[in-house]
N, C-alpha and C positions, 0 to 999 in steps of 0.2 A: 823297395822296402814296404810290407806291409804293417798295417796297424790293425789292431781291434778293437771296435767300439760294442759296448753293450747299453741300451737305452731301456730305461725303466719308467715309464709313461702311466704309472697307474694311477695318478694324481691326474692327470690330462685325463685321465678315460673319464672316471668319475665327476669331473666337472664336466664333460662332454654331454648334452641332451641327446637321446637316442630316439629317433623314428623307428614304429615298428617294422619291419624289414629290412632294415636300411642299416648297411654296416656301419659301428663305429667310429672306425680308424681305416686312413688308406696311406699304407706306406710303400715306400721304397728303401732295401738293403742294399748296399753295394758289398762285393763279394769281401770275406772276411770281419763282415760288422755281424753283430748280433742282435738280438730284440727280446727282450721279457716280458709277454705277456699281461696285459693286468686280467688280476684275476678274475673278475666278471665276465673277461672273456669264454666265450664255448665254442666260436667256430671260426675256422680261417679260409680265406679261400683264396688261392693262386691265381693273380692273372696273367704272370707274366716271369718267367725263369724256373726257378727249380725252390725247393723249402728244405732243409732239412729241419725236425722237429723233435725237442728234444721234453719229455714228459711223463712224467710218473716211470722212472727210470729206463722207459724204452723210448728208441731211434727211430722215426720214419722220416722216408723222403714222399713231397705234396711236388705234382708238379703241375704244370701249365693248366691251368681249366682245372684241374681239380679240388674238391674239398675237404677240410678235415674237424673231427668235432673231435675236440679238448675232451679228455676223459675228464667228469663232474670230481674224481678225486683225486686230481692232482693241482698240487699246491700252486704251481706256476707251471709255465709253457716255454721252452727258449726256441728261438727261431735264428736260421741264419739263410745265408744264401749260400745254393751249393751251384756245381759246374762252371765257377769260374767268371758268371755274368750276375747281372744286376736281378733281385726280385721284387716285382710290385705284389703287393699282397692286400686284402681285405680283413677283417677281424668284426666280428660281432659279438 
């Protein structure tokens, strides 16, 4: 049985102090959960499984070692994990 989680953390980012270069947020998705973005975010970066990335009404998939920068006008970002395995991911 799967379940779906979608977690909305833009209160946590916000009180989060940020180093310049230094990402945000370091998470992990297990496959069928999802993640919202807070919106200050602009960059995400895979370390680890696959992304699919949902935003300003279009699809990509981010995958291992890859990066992706948040189009500036979209309202939010939704994130999941794709291929069945877990994704650690980076956010700044």
């Amino acid at each position: 049985m799967s379940s779906s989680i979608c977690l909305d953390l833009e209160d946590f980012a916000r009180a989060t102090p940020r180093n310049e270069g230094a990402p945000s947020l370091r998470l992990t998705l297990l496959y069928g959960e999802a993640f919202r973005l807070p919106r200050p975010s602009r960059r995400l970066h895979v370390v680890a499984g696959s992304a699919w990335v949902s935003a300003d009404g279009k699809d990509y998939i981010v995958g291992r070692g890859e990066s992706f920068q948040i189009p500036r006008s979209s309202y939010c970002a939704v994130i999941s994990a794709t291929g069945g395995e877990a994704l650690f991911f980076e956010v700044a």
